[in-house]
PyMOL Python script that loads the backbone (N, CA, C, O; Angstrom):
from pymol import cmd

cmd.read_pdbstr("""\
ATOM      1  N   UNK A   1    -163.846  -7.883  14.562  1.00  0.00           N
ATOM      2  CA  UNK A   1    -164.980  -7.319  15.246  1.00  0.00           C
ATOM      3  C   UNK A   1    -164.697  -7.205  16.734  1.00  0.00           C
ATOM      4  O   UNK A   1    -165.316  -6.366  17.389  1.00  0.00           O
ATOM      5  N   UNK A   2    -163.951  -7.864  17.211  1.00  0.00           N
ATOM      6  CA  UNK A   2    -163.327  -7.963  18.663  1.00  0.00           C
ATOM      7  C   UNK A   2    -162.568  -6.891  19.374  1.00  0.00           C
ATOM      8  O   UNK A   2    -162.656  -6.359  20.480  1.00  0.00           O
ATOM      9  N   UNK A   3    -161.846  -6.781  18.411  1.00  0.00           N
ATOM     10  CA  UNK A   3    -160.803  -5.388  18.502  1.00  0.00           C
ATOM     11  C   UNK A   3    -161.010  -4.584  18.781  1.00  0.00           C
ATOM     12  O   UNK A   3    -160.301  -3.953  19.565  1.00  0.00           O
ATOM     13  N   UNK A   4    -162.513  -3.996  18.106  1.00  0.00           N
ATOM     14  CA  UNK A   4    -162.512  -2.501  18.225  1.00  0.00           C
ATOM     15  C   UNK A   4    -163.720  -2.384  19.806  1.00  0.00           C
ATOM     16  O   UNK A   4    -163.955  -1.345  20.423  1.00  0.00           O
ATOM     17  N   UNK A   5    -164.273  -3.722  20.105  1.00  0.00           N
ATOM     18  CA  UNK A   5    -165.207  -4.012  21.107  1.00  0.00           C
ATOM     19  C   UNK A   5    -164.025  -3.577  22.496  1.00  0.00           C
ATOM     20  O   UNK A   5    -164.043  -2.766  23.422  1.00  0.00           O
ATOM     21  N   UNK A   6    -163.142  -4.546  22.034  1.00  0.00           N
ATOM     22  CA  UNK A   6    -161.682  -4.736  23.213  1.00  0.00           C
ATOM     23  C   UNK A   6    -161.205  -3.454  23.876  1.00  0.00           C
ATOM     24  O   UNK A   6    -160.857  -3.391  25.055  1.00  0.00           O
ATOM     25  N   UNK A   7    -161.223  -2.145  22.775  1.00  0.00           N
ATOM     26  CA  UNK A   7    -160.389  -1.001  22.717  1.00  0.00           C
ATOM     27  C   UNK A   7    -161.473  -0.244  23.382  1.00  0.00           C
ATOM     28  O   UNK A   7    -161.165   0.674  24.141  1.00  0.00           O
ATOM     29  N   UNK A   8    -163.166  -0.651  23.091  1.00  0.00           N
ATOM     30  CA  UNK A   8    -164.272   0.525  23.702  1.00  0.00           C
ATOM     31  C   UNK A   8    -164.468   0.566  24.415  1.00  0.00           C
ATOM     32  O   UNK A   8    -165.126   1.510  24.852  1.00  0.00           O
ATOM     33  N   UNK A   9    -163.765  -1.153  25.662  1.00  0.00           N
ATOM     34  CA  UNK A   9    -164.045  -1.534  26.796  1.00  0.00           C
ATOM     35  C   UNK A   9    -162.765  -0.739  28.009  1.00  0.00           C
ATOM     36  O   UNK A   9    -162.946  -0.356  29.165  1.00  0.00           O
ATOM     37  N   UNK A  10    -161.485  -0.718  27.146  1.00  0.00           N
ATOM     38  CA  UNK A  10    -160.515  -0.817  27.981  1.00  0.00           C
ATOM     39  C   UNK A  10    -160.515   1.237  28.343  1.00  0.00           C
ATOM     40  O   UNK A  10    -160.095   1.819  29.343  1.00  0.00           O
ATOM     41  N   UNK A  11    -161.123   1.792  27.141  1.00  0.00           N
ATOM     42  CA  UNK A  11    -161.712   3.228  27.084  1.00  0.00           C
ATOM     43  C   UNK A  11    -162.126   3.064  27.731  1.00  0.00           C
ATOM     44  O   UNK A  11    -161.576   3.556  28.717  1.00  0.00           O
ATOM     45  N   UNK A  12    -163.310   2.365  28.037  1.00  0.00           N
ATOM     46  CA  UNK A  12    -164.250   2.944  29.637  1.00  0.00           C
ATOM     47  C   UNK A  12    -163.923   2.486  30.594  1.00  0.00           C
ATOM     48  O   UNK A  12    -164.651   2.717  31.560  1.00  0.00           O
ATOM     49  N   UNK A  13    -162.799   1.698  30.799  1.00  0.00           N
ATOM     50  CA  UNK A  13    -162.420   1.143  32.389  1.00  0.00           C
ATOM     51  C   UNK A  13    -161.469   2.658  32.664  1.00  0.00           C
ATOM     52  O   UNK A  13    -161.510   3.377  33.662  1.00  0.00           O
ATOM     53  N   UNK A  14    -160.694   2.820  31.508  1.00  0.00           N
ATOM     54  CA  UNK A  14    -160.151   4.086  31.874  1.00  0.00           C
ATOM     55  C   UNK A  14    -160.372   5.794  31.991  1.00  0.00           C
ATOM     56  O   UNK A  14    -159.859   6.817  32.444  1.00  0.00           O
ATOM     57  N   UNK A  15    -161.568   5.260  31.202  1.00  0.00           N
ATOM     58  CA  UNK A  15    -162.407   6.924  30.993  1.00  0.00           C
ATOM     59  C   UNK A  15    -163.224   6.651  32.717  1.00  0.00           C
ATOM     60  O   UNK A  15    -163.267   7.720  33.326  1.00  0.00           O
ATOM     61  N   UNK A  16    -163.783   5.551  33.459  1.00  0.00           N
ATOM     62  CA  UNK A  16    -164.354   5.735  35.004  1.00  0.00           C
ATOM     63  C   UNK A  16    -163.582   6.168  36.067  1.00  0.00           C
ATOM     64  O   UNK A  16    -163.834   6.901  37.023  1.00  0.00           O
ATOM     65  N   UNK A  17    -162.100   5.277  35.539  1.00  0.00           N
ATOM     66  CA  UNK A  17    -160.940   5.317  36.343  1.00  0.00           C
ATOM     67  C   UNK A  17    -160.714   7.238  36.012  1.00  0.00           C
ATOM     68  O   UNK A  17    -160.034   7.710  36.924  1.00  0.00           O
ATOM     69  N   UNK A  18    -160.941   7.830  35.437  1.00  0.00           N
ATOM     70  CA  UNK A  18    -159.993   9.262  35.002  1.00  0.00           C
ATOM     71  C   UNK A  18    -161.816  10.151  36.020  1.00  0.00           C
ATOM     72  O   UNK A  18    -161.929  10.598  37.162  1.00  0.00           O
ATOM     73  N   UNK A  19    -162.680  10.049  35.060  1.00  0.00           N
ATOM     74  CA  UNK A  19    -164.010  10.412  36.102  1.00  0.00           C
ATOM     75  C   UNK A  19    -164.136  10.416  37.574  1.00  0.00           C
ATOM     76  O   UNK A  19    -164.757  11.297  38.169  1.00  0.00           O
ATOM     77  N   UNK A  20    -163.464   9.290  38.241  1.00  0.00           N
ATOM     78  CA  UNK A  20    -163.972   9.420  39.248  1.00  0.00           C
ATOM     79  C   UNK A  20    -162.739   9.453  40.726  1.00  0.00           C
ATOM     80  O   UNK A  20    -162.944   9.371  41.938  1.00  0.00           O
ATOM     81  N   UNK A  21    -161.245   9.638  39.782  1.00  0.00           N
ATOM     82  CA  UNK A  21    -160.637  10.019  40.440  1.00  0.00           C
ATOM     83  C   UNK A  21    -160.674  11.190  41.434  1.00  0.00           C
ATOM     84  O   UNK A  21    -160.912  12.314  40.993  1.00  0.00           O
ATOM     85  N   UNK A  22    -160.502  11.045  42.460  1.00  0.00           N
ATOM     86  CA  UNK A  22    -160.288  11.892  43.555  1.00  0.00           C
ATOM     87  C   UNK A  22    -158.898  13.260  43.093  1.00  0.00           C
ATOM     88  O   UNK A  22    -157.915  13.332  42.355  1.00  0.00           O
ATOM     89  N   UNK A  23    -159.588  14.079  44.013  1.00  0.00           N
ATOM     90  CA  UNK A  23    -158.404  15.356  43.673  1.00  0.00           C
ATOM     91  C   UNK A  23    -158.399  16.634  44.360  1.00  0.00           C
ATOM     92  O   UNK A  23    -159.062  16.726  45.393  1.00  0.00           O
ATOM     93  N   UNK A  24    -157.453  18.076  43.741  1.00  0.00           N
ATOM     94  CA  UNK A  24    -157.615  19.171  44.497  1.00  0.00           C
ATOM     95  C   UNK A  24    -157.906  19.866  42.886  1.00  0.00           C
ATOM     96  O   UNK A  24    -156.950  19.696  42.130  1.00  0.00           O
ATOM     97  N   UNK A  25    -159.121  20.634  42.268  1.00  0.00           N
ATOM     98  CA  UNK A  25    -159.116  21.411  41.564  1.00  0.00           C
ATOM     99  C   UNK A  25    -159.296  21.136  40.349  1.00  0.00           C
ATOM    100  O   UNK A  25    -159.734  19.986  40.375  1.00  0.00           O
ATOM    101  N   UNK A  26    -159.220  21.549  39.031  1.00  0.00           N
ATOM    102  CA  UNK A  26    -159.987  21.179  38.169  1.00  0.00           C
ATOM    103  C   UNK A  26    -159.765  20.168  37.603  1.00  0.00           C
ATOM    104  O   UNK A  26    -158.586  19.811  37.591  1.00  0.00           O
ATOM    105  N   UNK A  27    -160.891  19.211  36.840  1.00  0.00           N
ATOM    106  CA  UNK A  27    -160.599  17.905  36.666  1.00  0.00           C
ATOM    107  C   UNK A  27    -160.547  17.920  35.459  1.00  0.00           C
ATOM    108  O   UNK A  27    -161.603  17.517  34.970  1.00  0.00           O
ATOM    109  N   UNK A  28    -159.261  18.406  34.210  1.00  0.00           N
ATOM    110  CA  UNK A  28    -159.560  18.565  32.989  1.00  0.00           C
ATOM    111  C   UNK A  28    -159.305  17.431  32.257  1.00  0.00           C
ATOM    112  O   UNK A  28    -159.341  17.503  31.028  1.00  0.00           O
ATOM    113  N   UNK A  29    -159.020  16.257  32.884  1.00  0.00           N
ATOM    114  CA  UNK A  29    -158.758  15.276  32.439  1.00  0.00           C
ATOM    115  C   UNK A  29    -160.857  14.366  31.657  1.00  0.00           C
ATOM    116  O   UNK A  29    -161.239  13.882  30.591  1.00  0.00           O
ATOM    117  N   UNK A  30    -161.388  14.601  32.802  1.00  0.00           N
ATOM    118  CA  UNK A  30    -162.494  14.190  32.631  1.00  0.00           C
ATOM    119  C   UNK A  30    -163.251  14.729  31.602  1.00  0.00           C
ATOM    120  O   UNK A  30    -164.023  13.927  31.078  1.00  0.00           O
ATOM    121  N   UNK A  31    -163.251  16.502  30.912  1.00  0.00           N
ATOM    122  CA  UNK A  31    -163.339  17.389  30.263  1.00  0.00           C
ATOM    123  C   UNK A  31    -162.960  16.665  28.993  1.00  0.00           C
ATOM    124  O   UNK A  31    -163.779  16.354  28.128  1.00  0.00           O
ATOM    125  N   UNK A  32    -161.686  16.421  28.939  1.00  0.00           N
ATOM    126  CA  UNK A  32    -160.765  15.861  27.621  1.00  0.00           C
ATOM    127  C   UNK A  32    -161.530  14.942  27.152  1.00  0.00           C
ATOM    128  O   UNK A  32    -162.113  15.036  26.073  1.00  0.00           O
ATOM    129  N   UNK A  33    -161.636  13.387  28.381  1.00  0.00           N
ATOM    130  CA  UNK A  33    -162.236  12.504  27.846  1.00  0.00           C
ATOM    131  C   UNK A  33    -163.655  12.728  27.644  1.00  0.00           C
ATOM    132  O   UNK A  33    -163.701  12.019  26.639  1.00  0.00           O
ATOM    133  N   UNK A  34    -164.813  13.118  27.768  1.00  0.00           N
ATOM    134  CA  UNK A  34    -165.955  13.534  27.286  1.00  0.00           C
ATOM    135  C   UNK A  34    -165.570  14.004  25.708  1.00  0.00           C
ATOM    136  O   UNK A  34    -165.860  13.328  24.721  1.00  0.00           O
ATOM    137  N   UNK A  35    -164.972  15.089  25.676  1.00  0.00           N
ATOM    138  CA  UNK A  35    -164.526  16.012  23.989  1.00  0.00           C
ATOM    139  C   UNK A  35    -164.193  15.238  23.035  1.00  0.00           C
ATOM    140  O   UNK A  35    -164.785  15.243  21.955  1.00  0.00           O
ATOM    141  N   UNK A  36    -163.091  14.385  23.340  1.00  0.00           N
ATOM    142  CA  UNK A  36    -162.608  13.292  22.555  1.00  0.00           C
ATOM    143  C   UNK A  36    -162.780  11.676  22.335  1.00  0.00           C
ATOM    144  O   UNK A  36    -162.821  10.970  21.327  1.00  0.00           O
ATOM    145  N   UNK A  37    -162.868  11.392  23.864  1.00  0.00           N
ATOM    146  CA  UNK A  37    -163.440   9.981  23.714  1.00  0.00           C
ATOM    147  C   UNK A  37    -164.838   9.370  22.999  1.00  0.00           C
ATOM    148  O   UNK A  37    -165.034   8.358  22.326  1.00  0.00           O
ATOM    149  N   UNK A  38    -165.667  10.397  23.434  1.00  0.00           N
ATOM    150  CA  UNK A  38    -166.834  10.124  22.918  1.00  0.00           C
ATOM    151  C   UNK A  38    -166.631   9.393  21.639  1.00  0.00           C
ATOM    152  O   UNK A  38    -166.641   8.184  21.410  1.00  0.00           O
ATOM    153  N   UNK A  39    -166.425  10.525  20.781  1.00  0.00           N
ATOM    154  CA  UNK A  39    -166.563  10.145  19.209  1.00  0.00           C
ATOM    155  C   UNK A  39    -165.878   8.979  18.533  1.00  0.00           C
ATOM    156  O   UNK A  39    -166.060   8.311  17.516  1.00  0.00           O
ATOM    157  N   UNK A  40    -164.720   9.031  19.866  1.00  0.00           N
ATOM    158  CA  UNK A  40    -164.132   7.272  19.264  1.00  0.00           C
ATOM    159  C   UNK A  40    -164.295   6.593  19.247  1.00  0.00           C
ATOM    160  O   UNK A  40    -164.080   5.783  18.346  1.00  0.00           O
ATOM    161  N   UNK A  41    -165.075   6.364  20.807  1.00  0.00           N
ATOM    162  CA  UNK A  41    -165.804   5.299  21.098  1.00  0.00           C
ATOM    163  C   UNK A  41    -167.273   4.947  20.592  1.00  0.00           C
ATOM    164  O   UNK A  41    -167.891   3.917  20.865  1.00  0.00           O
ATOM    165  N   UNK A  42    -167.742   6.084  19.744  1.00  0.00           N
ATOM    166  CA  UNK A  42    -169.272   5.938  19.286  1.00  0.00           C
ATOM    167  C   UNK A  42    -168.517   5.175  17.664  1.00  0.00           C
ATOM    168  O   UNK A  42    -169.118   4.225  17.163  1.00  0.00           O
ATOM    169  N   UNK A  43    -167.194   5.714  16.980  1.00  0.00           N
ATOM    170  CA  UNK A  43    -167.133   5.108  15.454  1.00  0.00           C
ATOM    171  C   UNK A  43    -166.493   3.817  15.972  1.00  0.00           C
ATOM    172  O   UNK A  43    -166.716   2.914  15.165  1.00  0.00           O
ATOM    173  N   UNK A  44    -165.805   3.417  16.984  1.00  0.00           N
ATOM    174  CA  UNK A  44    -165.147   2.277  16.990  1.00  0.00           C
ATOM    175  C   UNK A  44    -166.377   1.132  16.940  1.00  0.00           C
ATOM    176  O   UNK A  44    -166.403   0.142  16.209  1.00  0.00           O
ATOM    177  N   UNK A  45    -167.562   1.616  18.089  1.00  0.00           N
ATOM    178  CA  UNK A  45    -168.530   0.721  18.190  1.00  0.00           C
ATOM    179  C   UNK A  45    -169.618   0.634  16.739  1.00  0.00           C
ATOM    180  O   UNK A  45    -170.218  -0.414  16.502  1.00  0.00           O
ATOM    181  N   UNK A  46    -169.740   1.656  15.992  1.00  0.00           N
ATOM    182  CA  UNK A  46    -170.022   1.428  14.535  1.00  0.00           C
ATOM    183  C   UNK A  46    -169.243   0.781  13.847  1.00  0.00           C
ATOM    184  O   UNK A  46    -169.722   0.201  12.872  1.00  0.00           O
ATOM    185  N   UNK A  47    -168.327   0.707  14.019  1.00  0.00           N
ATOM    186  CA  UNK A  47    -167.202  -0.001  13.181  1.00  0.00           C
ATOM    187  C   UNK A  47    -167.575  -1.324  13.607  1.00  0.00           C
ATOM    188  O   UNK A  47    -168.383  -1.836  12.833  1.00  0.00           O
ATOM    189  N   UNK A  48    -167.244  -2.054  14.599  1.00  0.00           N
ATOM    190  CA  UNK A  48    -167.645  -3.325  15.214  1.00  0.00           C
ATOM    191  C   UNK A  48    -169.170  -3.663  14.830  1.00  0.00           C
ATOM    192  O   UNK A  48    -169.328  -4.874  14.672  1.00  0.00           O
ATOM    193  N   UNK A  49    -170.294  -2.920  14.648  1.00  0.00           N
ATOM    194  CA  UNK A  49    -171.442  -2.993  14.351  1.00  0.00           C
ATOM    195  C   UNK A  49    -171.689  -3.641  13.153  1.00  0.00           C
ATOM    196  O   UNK A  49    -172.086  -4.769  12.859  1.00  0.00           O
ATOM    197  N   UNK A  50    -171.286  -2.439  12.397  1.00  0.00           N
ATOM    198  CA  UNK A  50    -171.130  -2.948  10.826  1.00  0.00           C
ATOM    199  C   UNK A  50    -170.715  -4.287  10.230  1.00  0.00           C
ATOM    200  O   UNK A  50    -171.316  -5.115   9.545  1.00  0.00           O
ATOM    201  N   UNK A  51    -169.213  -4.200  10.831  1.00  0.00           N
ATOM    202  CA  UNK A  51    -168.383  -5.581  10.853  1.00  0.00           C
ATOM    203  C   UNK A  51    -168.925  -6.872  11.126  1.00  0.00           C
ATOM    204  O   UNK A  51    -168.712  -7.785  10.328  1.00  0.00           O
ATOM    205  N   UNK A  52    -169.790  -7.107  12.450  1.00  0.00           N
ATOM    206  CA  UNK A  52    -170.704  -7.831  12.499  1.00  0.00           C
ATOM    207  C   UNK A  52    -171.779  -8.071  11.479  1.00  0.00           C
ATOM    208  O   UNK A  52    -171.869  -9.145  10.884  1.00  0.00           O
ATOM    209  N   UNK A  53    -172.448  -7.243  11.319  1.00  0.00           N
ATOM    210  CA  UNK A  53    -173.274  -7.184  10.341  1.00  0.00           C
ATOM    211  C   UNK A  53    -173.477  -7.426   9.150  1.00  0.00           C
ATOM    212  O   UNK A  53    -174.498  -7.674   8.509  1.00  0.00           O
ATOM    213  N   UNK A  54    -172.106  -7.310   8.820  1.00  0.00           N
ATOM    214  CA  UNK A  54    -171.024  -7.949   6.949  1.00  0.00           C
ATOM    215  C   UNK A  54    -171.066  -9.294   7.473  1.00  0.00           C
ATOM    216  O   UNK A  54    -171.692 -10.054   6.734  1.00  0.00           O
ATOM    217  N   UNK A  55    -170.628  -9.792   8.445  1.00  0.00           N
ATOM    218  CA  UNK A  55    -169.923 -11.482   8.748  1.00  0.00           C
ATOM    219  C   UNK A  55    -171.421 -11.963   8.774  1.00  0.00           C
ATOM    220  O   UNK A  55    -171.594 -12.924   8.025  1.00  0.00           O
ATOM    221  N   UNK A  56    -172.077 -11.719   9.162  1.00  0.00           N
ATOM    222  CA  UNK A  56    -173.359 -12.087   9.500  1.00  0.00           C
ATOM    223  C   UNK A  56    -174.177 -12.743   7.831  1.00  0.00           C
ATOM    224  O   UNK A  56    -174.396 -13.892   7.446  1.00  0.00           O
ATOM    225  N   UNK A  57    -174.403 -11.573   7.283  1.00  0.00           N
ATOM    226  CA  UNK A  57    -174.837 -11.304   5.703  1.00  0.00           C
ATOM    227  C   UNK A  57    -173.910 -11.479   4.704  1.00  0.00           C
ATOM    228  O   UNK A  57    -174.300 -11.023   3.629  1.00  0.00           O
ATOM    229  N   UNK A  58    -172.761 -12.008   4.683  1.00  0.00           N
ATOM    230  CA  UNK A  58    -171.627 -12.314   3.560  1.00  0.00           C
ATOM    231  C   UNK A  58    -172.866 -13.493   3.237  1.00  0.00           C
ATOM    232  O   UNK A  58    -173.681 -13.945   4.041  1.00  0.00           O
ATOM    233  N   UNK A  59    -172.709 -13.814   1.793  1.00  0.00           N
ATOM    234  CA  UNK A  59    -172.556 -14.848   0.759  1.00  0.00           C
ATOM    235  C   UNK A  59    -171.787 -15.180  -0.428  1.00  0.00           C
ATOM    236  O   UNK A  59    -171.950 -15.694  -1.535  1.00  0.00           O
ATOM    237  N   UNK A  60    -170.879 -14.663   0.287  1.00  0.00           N
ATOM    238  CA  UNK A  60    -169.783 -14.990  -0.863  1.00  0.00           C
ATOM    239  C   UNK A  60    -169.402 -16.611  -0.872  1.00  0.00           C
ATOM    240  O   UNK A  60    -169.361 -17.278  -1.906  1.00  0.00           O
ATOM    241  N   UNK A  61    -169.176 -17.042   0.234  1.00  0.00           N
ATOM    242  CA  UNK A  61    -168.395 -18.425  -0.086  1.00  0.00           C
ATOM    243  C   UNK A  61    -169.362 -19.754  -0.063  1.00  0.00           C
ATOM    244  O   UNK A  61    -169.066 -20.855   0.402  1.00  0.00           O
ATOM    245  N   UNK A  62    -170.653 -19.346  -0.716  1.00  0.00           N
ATOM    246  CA  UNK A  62    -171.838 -20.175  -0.708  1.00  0.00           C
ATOM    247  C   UNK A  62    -171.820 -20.854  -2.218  1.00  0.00           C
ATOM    248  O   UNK A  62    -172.715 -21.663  -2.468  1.00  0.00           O
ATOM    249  N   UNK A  63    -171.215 -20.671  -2.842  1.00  0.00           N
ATOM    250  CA  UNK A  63    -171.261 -20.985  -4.293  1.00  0.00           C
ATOM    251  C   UNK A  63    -172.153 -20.303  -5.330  1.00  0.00           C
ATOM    252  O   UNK A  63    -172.307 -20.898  -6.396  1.00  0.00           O
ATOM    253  N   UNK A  64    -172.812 -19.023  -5.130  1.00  0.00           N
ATOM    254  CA  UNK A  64    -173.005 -18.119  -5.743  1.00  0.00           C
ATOM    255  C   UNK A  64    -174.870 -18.449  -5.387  1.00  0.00           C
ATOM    256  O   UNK A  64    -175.657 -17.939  -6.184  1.00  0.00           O
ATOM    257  N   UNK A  65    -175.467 -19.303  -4.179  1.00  0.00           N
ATOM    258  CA  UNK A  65    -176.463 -19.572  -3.959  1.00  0.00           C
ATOM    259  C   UNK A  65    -177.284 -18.517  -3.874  1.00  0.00           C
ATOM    260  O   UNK A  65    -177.114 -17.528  -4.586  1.00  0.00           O
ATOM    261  N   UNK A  66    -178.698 -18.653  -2.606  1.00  0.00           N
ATOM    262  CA  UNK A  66    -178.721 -17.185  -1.987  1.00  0.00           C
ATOM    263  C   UNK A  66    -178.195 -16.833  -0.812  1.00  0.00           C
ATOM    264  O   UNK A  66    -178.046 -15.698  -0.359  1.00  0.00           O
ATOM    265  N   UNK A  67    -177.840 -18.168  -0.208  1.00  0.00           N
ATOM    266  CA  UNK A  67    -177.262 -17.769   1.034  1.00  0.00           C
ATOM    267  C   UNK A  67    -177.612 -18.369   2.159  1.00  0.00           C
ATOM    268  O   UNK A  67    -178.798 -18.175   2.424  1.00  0.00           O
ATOM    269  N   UNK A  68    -176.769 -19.332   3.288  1.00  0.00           N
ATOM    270  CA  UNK A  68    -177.510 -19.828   4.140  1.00  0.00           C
ATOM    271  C   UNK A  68    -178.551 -20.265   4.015  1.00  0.00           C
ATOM    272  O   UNK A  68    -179.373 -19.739   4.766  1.00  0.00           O
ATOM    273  N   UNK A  69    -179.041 -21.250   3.197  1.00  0.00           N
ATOM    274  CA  UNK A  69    -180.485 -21.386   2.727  1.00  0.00           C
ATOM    275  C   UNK A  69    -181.294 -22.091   3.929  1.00  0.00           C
ATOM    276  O   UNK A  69    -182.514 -22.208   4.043  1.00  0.00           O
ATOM    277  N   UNK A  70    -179.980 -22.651   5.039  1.00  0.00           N
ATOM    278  CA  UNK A  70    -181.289 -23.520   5.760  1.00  0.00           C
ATOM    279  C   UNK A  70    -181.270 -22.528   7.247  1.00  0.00           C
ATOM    280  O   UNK A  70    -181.762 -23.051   8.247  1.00  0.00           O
ATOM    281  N   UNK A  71    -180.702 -21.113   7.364  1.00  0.00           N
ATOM    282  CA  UNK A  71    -180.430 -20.372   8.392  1.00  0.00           C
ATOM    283  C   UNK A  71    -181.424 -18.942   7.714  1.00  0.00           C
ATOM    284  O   UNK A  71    -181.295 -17.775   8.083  1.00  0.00           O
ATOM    285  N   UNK A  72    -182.394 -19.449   6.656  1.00  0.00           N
ATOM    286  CA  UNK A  72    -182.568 -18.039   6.192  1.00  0.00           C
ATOM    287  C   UNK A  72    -182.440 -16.862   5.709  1.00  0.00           C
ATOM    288  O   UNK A  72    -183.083 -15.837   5.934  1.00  0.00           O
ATOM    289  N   UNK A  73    -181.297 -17.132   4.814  1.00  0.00           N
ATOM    290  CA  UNK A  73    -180.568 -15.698   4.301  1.00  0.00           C
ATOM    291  C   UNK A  73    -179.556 -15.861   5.056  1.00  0.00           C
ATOM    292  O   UNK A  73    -178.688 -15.960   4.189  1.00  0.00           O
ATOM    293  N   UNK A  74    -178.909 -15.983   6.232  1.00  0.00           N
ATOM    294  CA  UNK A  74    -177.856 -15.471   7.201  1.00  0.00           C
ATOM    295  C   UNK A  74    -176.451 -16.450   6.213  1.00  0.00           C
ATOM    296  O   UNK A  74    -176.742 -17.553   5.750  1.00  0.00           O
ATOM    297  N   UNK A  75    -175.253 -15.963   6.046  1.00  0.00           N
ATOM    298  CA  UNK A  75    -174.347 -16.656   5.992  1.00  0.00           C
ATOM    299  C   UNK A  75    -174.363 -18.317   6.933  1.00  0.00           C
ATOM    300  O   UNK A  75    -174.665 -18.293   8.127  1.00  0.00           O
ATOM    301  N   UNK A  76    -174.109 -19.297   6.432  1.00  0.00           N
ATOM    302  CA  UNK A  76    -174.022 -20.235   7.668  1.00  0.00           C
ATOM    303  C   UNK A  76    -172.564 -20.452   8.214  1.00  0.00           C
ATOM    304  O   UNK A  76    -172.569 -20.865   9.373  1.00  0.00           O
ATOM    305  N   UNK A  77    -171.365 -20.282   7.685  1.00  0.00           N
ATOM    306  CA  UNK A  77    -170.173 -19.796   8.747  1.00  0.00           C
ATOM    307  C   UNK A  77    -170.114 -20.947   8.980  1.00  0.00           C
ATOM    308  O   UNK A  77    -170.230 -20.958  10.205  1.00  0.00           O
ATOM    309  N   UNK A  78    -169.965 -22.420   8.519  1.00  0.00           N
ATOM    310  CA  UNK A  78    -169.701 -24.004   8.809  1.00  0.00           C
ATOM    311  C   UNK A  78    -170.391 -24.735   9.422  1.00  0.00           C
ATOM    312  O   UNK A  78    -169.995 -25.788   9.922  1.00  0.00           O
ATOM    313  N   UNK A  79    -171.937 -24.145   9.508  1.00  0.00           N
ATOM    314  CA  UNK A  79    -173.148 -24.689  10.037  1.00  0.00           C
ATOM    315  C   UNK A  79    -173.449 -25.635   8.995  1.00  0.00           C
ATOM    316  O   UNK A  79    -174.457 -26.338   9.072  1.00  0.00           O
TER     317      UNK A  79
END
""", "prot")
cmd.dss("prot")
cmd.show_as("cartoon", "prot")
cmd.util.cbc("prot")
cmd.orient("prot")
């Protein structure tokens, strides 16, 4: 779940860094990243969403209970 958080962060230090570079003439770099970055950075952060969201709600390794019984449903993860 970290990973794809890691990769959406280091995208936008470099997608501000490419934005707000100084220059002479057209900035098609900034163009690019809008067209393309976007969408990576919108599934990477679904991806991480989701992912969370599975770790969160797993009950698999509960012994076939319902789940976290004293956290409410939530997986308890060695609580």
């Amino acid at each position: 779940m970290i990973g794809p958080l890691v990769v959406v962060g280091l995208m936008a230090g470099v997608g501000w860094r490419i934005l707000t570079a100084g220059g002479v003439g057209a900035n098609i770099g900034a163009g690019l990243l809008i067209i393309f970055g976007t969408p990576f950075v919108a599934g990477l952060s679904l991806w991480a969403l989701a992912w969370g969201v599975w770790l969160v709600t797993d009950r698999s390794g509960d012994g076939g209970r319902a789940g976290g019984g004293e956290l409410g449903g939530f997986a308890s993860r060695g609580v």
